[in-house]
Phi, psi and omega in degrees: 000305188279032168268295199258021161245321212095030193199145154222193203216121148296355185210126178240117181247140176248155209256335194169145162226138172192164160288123170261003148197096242266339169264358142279358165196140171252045158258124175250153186241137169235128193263117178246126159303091183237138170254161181047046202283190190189132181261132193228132183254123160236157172284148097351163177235016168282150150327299187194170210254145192286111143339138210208106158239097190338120135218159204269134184306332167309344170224061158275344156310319178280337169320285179300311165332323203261359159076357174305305190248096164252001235260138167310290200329279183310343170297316200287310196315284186310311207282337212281313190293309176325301160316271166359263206323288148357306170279348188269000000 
C-alpha cells in the first residue's frame, strides 16, 4: 500500500479469498480490509506512478457507470467492504 498509494494502515481485516475460475486457475485473490490509514510513501517498482483517485464508497454504482473501474475482482472487492463497513 504505501508503494503503490501512499498510505499505510493500522488495521487489517481480511475480508474473503475467493477465485474467478476455481476449476481453471489457482490464483485466489484476497480481499483486505484497512483502517486507520496514515500517510507514508515508499518507492516502488513501478514504470512511473499510479494516479490514486479518491471515491466515496457510497457511490459505486457512479464508479462503475464511468466505465473506469471494469476488473471483476476489484468490482466484488468494493462490494465486499461496503457490506463489511455496514456491519461495523
Amino acid at each position: 500500500m504505501k508503494e503503490e498509494v501512499g498510505y499505510g494502515a493500522n488495521s487489517l481485516h481480511h475480508l474473503a479469498s475467493f477465485s474467478i475460475a476455481p476449476s481453471y486457475l489457482e490464483h485466489t485473490t484476497e480481499t483486505i480490509i484497512v483502517t486507520d490509514l496514515y500517510p507514508e510513501k515508499l518507492e516502488g517498482n513501478e514504470p512511473e506512478e499510479l494516479e490514486v483517485v479518491p471515491w466515496r464508497l457510497s457511490d459505486i454504482n457512479g464508479l462503475l457507470a464511468t466505465g473506469e473501474c471494469t476488473e471483476a475482482r476489484s468490482i466484488a472487492a468494493l462490494f465486499m467492504a461496503v457490506e463489511h463497513l455496514k456491519k461495523s
